[in-house]
Each structure stands twice: as structure tokens, then as C-alpha cells.
C-alpha positions in Angstrom: 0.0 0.0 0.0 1.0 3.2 -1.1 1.8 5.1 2.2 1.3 8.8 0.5 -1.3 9.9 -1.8 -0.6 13.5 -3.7 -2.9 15.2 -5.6 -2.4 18.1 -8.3 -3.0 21.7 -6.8 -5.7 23.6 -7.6 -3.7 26.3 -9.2 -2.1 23.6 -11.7 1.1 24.0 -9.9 3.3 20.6 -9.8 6.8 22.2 -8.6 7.9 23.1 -5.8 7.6 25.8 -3.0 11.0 27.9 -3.2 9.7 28.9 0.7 9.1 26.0 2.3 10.8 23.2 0.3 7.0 21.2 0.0 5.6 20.3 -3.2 2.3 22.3 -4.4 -1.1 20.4 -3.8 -3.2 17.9 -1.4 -0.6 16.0 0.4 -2.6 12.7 2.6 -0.3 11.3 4.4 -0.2 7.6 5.8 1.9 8.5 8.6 1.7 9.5 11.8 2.2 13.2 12.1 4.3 12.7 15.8 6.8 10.7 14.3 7.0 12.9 10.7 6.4 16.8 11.7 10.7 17.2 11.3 10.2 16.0 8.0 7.5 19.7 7.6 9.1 23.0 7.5 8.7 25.6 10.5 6.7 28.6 9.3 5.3 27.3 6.1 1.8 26.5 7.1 -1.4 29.1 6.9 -3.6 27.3 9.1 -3.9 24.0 11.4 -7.6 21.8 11.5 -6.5 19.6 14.3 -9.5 17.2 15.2 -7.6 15.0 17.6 -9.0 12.4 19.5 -10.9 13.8 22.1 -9.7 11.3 25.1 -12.9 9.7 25.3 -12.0 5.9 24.3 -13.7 6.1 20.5 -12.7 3.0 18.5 -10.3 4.3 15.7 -9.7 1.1 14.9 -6.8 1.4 16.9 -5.3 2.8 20.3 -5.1 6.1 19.9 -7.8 7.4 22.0 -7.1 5.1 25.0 -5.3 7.8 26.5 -7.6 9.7 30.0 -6.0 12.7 32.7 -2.9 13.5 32.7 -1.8 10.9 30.0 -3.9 12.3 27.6 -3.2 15.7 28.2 0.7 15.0 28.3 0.3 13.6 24.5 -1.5 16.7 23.7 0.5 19.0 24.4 3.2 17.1 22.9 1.5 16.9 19.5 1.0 21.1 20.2 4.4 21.9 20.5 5.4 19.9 17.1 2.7 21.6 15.0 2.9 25.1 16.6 6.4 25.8 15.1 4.7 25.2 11.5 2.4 28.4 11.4 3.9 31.1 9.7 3.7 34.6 11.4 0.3 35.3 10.2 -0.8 31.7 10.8 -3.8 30.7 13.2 -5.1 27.2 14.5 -8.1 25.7 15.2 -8.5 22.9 17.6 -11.5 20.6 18.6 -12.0 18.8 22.0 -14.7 18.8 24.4 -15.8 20.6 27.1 -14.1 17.8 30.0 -10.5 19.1 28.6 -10.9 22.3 27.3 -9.5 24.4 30.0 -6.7 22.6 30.2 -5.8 22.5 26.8 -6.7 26.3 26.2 -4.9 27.3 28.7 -1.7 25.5 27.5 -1.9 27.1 24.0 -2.7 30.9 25.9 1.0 30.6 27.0 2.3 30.3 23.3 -0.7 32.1 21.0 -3.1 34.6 21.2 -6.5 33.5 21.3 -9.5 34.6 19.0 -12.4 32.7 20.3 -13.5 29.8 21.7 -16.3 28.6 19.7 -19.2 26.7 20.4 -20.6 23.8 17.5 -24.1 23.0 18.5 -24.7 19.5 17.2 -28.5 19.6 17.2 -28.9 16.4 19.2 -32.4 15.7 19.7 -33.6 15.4 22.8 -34.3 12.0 23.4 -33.8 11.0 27.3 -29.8 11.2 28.4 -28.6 11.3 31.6 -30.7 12.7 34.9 -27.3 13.8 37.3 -26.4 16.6 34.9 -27.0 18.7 31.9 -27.0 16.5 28.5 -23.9 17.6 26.7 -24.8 18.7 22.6 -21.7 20.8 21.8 -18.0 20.8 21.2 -15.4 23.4 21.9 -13.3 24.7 19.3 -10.8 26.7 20.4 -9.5 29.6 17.7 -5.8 31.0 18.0 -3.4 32.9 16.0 0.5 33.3 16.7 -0.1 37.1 16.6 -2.3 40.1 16.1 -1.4 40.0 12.5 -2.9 36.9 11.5 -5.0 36.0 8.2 -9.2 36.4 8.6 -11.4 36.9 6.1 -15.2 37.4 7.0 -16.3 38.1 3.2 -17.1 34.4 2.2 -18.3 33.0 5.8 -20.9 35.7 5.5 -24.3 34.1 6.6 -26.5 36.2 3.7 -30.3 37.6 5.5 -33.5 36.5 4.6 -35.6 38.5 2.4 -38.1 39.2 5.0 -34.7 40.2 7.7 -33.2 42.2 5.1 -35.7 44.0 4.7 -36.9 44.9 8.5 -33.1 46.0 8.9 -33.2 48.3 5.4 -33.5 51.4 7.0 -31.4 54.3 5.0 -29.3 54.4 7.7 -27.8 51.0 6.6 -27.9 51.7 3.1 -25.2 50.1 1.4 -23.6 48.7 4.3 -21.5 45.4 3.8 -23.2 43.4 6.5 -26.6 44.2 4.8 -25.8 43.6 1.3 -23.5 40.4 2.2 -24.4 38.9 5.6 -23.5 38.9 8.8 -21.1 37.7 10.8 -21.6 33.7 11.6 -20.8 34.7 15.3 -19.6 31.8 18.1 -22.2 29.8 18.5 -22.8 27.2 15.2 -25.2 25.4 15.2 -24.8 22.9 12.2 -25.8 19.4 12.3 -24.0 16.6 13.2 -23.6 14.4 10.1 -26.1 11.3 11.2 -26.2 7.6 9.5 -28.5 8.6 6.7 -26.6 12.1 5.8 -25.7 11.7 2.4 -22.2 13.3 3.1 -21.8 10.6 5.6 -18.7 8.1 5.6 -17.3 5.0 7.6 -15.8 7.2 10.3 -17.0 7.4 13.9 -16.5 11.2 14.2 -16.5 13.0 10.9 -17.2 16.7 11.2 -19.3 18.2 8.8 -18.1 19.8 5.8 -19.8 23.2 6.6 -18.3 23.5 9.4 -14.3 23.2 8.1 -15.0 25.2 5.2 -16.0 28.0 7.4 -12.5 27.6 8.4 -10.5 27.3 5.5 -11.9 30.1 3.7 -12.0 32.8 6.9 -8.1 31.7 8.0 -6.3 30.7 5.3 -5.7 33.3 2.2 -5.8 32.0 -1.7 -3.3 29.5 -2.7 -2.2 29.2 1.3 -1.6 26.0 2.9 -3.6 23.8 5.8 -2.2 21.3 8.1 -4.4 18.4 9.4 -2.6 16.5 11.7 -5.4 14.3 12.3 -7.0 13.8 9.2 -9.5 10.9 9.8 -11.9 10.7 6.4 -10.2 13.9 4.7 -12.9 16.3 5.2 -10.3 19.0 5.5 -8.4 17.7 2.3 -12.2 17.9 0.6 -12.5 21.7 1.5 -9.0 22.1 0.1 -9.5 21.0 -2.9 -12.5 22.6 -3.1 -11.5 26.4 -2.7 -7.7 26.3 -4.0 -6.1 25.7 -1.2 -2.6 23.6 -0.8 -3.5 20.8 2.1 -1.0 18.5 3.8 -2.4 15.4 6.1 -1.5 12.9 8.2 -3.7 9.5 9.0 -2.4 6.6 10.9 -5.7 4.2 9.6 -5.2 2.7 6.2 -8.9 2.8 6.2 -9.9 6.1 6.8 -7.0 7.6 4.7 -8.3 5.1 2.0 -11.7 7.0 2.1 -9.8 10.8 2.3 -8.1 9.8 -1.1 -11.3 8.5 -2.5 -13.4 11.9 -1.4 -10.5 13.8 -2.7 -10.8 12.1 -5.8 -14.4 12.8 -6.1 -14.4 16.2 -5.4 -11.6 16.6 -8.3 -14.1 14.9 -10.6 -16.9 17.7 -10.7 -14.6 20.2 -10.3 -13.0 22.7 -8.2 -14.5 25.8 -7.0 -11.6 28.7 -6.9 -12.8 32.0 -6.1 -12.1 34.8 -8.8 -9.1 37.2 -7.9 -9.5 40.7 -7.7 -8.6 42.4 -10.7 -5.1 44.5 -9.6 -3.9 40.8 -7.8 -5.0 38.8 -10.8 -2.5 41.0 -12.5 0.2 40.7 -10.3 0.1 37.1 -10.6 -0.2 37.0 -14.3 2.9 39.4 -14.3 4.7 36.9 -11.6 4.0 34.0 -14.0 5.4 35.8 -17.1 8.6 37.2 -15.3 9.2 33.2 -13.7 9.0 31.8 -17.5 11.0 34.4 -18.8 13.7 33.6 -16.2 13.1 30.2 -16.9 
């Protein structure tokens, strides 16, 4: 078995990165990031999805979530300290976990980044029953840091557009013309966005796939045009997927032939119909058409 798949870039680009020594594209990786982050560049990544195990003994086919306390925490913050060094200046990271090691792990990554937000996904569990000694738990904690004040966001395509019948109410002429009317407003830090159940047709053979809405959101408000993500956990490749999606360069690590299997097949997929690039603005489409020219001429 083929231990690395890699996949053309989005931009068409098959050579190399003169600043970081990696090779343009979707990068899925059957390795296990611990053991191959020397092998990754410091400061030549946009923006980390990590969607570690969570510490809660889920079957990954493997032991990787065995881990509880102290131990598990300890391997966190190992796995932190690796993939920290790989965010450039203007780099930011988003982490899941849940709510029974949040603090802790927030708290370790206050001492080394600056936090944005912690941000609250709302599964939409139905209420059906659950426990009677406490509150039924139907969110996870995703905590949003960048390595400085500088970093990368970009609200323009996370905008959540207003009804007709809400635009309207708010079109007063005191808000004519303004960005949040015309485009939508700000998605906030509270999403509530399904989880992906057995019958979701975006729904694959792994125990905790997040949903695609969800790390698109992501990609597209932290990591510019033609930057790159890190997944050190990539499970089915729904990170890869959003990648390939929007033009972005993706690098990935899985340690379960299985679900790395089902990243390259999604990947492969989503290359079939197509990817969706968003159009440059005019002055930086120029720039880049000049940058090409001046490369080949050199060439």
C-alpha cells in the first residue's frame, strides 16, 4: 500500500515551494504526524484543523484514544508543540475537543498564542432521554488562536446572507449600502450545524466526521488564496475535501489505512466535478499574471 497519496494543486502548480521546500497540492499522508512533523518545514503552514482524538476511548480502529488525565493531556501538548512551530507569522489554529478538557488544553496554547475565540458547535442532538445527574452535553469546543495580532481572517465568504423578509426589516437608509446588509453577517460563536447522522448523504465509515460546513467556514476565513492547511489528524479527509474545493494547498496525516483510503477517495471525487476557486481581484489577478510571465522568462 501506497503510504502517501498527492494530488495536483488547484492552481495547476506541480513544482515546488522555493519557501518551504514542499511540493504544491493535497498531500494525505499515511503517517503518523508525531513521528514525521521534522520532515514539515517551521513557518510554512497558513492554518492548522486539528480534530484530535478527544480522550474519550472512541474506536479508531486502533489505540489512539485510550489515552484519559494526565496521560492524555501530556500527548497533547506534545502533538502542540510539534505543530505550533509550523504556522507562519500570520498563521492561526483551530482545535476541537470537548468541554471535559478544554480548560486545560486552552490554557496551555494561551502561554504560546493569542487566542481569538472559543467557539461553540451545537450538534442539534435531539432530545431523546440522556442522563438525569447533569445537563446533557450537545456541543463541542473549538478553540480559535493565531500566533499574533497579525494573522489571516477573512469574513467576506463565511458571510451568513439575511433572509428577504430580515433584510428587509433592517433596510433602513441608515444602513444603506452597508457590507453586512448587502452580504451577511457575521456567523458569530455559536454554530449550530448538524451533526452528520447515519442517513446524511455526506456521511462516511468514520465514527466522528465533522461536517463539511463546518471546516469550510475555516478554510476560507483563515487561510488566504493559494495558502496551505495542516491536518494532523485527518481521519476521512474532510479538511483535504475543503482544500481541494477552494484552492487551497493541504498536507495530512492518518495513521488508519482505512480512513486515509476513504480521504483519497473523497478527494478524488471532489476533483471529478470540479474545483470551485474564487475569482481574484482584478489588480492581484495582474500581479500574478505578471509573476507567471517574469518566472517563464527567467526560466
Amino acid at each position: 500500500m501506497r503510504d502517501e497519496i498527492d494530488h495536483a494543486s488547484a492552481h495547476g502548480a506541480a513544482g515546488g515551494d522555493v519557501h518551504s521546500g514542499i511540493d504544491r497540492g493535497i498531500h494525505l499522508h499515511h503517517r503518523d504526524f508525531l513521528t514525521d512533523a521534522a520532515n514539515l518545514p517551521d513557518g510554512s503552514i497558513d492554518l492548522i484543523v486539528a480534530d484530535p482524538p478527544y480522550g474519550l476511548g472512541k474506536d479508531y480502529g486502533n489505540d489512539s484514544d485510550m489515552r484519559s488525565g494526565d496521560a492524555f493531556l501530556d500527548w497533547t501538548y506534545g502533538w502542540l508543540e510539534l505543530a505550533i512551530p509550523k504556522l507562519k507569522p500570520s498563521g492561526s489554529l483551530y482545535i476541537f475537543c470537548t468541554w471535559q478538557y478544554a480548560p486545560e488544553i486552552f490554557v496551555f496554547l494561551k502561554r504560546r498564542l493569542t487566542m481569538v475565540n472559543e467557539i461553540v458547535w451545537d450538534r442539534r442532538v435531539p432530545s431523546m432521554g440522556g442522563t438525569v445527574r447533569r445537563y446533557t452535553s450537545v456541543h463541542d469546543n473549538i478553540g480559535y488562536f493565531a500566533v499574533s495580532k497579525d494573522y489571516f481572517f477573512d469574513l467576506d465568504p463565511i458571510r451568513i446572507p439575511y433572509d428577504a423578509v430580515t433584510k428587509k426589516a433592517r433596510s433602513r437608509k441608515l444602513f444603506e449600502g452597508s457590507k453586512w446588509l448587502e452580504l451577511g453577517y457575521n456567523p458569530k460563536d455559536v454554530w449550530s450545524v448538524s451533526r452528520l447522522h447515519r442517513q446524511h448523504a455526506e456521511r462516511v465509515d468514520h465514527p466522528t466526521q465533522k461536517p463539511l460546513e463546518i471546516i469550510e467556514r475555516m478554510v476560507l476565513a483563515s487561510c488566504p488564496r493559494g495558502g496551505r492547511v495542516l491536518d494532523p489528524f485527518m481521519g476521512s479527509g474532510t479538511t483535504a475535501v475543503a482544500c481541494a474545493r477552494h484552492g487551497r494547498e493541504f498536507i495530512g496525516y492518518e495513521i488508519n489505512a482505512d480512513y486515509h483510503a476513504i480521504a483519497e477517495k473523497r478527494v478524488a471525487q471532489t476533483r471529478s466535478v470540479g474545483v470551485r476557486v474564487e475569482p481574484l481581484p482584478a489588480e492581484e489577478a495582474t500581479a500574478t499574471a505578471t509573476a507567471a510571465v517574469d518566472q517563464a522568462n527567467a526560466a
